[in-house]
C-alpha positions as a Python dict, from the first residue, in 0.01 Angstrom:
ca = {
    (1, 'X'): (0, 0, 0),
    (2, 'X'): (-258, -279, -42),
    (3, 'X'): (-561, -289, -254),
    (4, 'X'): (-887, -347, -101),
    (5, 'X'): (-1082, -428, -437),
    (6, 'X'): (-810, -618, -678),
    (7, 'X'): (-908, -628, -1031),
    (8, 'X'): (-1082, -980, -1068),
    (9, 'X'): (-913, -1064, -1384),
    (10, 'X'): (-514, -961, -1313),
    (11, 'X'): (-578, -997, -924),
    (12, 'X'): (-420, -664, -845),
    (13, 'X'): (-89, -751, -1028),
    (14, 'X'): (-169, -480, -1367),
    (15, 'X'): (-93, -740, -1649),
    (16, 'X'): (-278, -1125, -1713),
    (17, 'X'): (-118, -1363, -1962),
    (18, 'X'): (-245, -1358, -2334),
    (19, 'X'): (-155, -1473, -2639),
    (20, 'X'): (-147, -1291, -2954),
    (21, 'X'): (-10, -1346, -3325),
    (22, 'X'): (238, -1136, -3467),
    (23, 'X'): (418, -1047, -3786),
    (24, 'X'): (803, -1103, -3790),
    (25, 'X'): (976, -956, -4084),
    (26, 'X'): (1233, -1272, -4155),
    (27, 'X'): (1574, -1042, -4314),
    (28, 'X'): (1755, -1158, -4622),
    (29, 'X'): (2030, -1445, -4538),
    (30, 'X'): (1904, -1563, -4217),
    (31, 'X'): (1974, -1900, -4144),
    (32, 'X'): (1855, -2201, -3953),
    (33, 'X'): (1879, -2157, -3571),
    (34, 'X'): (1913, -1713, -3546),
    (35, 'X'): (1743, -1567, -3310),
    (36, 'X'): (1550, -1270, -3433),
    (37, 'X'): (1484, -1023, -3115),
    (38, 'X'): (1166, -820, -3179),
    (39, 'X'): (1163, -522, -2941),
    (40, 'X'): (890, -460, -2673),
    (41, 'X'): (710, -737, -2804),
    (42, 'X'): (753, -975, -2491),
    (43, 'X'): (611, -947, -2184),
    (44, 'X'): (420, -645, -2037),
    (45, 'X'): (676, -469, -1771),
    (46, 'X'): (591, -473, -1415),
    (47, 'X'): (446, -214, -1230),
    (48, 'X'): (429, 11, -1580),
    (49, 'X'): (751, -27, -1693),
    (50, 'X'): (854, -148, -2056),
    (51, 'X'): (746, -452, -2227),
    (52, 'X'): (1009, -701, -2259),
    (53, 'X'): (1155, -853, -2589),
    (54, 'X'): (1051, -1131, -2790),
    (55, 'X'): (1314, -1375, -2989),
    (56, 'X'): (1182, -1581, -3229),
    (57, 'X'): (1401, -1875, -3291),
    (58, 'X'): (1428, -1943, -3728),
    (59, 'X'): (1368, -2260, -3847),
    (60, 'X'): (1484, -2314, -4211),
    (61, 'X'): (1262, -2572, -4436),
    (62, 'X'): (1434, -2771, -4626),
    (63, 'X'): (1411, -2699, -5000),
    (64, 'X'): (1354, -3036, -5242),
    (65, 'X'): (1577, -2839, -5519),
    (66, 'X'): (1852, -2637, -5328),
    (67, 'X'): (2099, -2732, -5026),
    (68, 'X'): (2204, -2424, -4885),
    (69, 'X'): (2618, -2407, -4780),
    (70, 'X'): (2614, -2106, -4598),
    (71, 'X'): (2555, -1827, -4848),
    (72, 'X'): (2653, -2061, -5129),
    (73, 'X'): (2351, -2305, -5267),
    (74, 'X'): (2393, -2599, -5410),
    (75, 'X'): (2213, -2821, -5730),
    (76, 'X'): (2218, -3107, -5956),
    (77, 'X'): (2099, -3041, -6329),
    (78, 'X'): (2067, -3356, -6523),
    (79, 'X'): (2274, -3321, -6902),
    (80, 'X'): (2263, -3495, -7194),
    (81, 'X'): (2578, -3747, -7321),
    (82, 'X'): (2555, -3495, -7608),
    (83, 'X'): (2584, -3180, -7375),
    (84, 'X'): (2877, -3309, -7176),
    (85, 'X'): (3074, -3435, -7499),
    (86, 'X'): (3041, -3146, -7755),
    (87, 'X'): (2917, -2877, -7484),
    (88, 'X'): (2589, -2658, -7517),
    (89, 'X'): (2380, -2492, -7299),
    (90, 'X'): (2107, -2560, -6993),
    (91, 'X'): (1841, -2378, -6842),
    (92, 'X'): (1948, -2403, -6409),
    (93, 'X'): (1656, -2275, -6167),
    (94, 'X'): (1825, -1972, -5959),
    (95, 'X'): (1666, -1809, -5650),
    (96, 'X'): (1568, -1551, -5825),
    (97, 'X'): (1452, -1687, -6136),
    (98, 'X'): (1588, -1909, -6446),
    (99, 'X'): (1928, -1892, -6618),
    (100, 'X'): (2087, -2020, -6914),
    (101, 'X'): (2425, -2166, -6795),
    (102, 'X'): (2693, -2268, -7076),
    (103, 'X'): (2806, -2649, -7073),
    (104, 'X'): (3180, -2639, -7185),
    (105, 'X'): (3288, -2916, -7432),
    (106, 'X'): (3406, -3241, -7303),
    (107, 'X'): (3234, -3169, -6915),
    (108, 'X'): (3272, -3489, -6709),
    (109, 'X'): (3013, -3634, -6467),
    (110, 'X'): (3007, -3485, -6156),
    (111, 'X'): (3179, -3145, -6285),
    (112, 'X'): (3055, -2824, -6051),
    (113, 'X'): (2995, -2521, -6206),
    (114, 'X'): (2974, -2196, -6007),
    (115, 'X'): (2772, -1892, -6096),
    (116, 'X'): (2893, -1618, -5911),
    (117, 'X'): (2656, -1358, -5725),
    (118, 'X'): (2344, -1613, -5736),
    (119, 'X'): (2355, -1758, -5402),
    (120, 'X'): (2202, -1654, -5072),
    (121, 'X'): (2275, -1235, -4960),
    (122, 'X'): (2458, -1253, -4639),
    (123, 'X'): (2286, -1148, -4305),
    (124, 'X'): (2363, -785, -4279),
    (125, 'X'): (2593, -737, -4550),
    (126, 'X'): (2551, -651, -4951),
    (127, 'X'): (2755, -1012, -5049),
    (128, 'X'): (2576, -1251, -5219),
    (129, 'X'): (2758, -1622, -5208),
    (130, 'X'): (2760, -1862, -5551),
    (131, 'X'): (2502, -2102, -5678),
    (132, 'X'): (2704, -2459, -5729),
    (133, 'X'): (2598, -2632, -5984),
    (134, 'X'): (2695, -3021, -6026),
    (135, 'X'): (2625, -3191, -6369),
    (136, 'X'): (2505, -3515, -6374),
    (137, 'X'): (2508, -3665, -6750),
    (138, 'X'): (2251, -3881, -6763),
    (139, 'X'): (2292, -4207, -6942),
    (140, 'X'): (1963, -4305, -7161),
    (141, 'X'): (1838, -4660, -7090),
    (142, 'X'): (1683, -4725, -7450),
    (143, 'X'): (1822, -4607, -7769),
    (144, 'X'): (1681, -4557, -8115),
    (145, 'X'): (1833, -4746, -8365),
    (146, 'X'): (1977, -4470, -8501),
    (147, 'X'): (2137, -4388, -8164),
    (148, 'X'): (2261, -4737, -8120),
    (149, 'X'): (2438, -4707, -8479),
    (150, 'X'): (2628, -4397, -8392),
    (151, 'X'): (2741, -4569, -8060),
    (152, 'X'): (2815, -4925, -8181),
    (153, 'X'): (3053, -4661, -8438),
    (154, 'X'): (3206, -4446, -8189),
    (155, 'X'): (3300, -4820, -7996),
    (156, 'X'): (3465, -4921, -8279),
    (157, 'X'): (3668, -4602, -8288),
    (158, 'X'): (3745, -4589, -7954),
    (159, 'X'): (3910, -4901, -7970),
    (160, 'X'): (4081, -4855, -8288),
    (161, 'X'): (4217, -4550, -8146),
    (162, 'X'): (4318, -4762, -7832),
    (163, 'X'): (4476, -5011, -8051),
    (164, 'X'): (4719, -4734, -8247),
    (165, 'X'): (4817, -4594, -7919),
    (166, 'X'): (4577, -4257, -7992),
    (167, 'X'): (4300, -4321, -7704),
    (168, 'X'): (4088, -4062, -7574),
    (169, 'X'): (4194, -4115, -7244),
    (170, 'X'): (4575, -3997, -7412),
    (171, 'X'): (4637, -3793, -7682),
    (172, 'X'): (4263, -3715, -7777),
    (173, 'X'): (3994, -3658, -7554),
    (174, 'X'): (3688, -3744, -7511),
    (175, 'X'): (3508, -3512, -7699),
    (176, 'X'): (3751, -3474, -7974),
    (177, 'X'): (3672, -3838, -8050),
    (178, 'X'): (3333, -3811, -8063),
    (179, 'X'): (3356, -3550, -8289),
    (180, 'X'): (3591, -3741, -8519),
    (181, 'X'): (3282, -4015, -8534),
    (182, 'X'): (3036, -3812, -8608),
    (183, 'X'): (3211, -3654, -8892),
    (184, 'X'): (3334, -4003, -9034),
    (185, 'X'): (2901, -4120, -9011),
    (186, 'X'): (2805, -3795, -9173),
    (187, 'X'): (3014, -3906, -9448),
    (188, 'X'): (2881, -4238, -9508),
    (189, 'X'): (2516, -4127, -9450),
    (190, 'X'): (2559, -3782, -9677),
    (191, 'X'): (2370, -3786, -9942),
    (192, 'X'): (2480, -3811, -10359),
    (193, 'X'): (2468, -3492, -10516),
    (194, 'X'): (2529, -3691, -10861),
    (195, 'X'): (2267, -3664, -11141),
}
């Protein structure tokens, strides 16, 4: 049948073009480039039948802190020379909120730590990846005099060790050195108990 007085604003056809804004609830683990399909929210349906569906395409920022590898995230943390030598502890940003992470003696640069369970929650699924964390011991560029002293010793050292055949990079290592320096300083800098 035809219609002798069409609607002006759909011309007869029961649906005109509009935008509108809507909410989209983005699920835990999505990643860059999903489709989420939000039902009956496309188009209206022709001649009364069902709206259609509308897919919003995800587009992941970039975050300045984390790189995402699939559910695992990645990090740098800066340490201290200290830190990585005689271990400690460090306070590493999580996704869901700080935590202290334990530096284990003698860490060298560019070690990667994991912390299990603190990554990104897989789409669909109760897993949650690992947070990688890489250590990057950061190297002062001044020094107090102080700090130069205790260096200039544990040079000395190193080489002497070298020289007897008891290196770091052998029998001893890095941090066990150290250790030894510091102990042989605290004993010329400890102070007389004499009266």
């Amino acid at each position: 049948f035809t219609i002798d007085n069409p609607c002006g604003t759909c011309r007869g056809r029961g649906k005109v073009k509009k935008s509108r804004t809507v909410e989209v609830k983005i699920p835990e683990g999505v990643d860059n480039g999903m489709n989420l399909r939000l039902a009956n929210q496309g188009e209206a349906g022709s001649k009364g039948g069902p709206a259609g569906h509308l897919y919003v395409a995800v587009s992941v920022a970039p975050d300045p802190f984390f790189k995402r590898d699939k559910s695992d995230v990645r990090c740098e943390v800066p340490i201290s020379i200290a830190q990585a030598v005689l271990g400690g502890s460090v306070v590493v940003p999580t996704l869901t909120g700080q935590v202290e992470m334990t530096i284990p003696k003698g860490t060298q640069p560019g070690t990667t730590l994991k912390m299990r369970g603190k990554g990104i929650k897989e789409l669909n699924s109760s897993r949650r990846g690992s947070q990688l964390v890489t250590l990057n011991v950061h190297v002062p560029d001044t020094l107090s005099d102080r700090q130069k002293e205790l260096m200039e010793e544990f040079a000395t050292e190193e080489q002497r060790l070298g020289e007897t055949g008891q290196s770091s990079c052998k029998s001893h290592t890095f941090a066990d050195t150290v250790r030894s320096t510091v102990d042989r300083i605290k004993q010329f800098i400890k102070p007389s108990t004499d009266q």
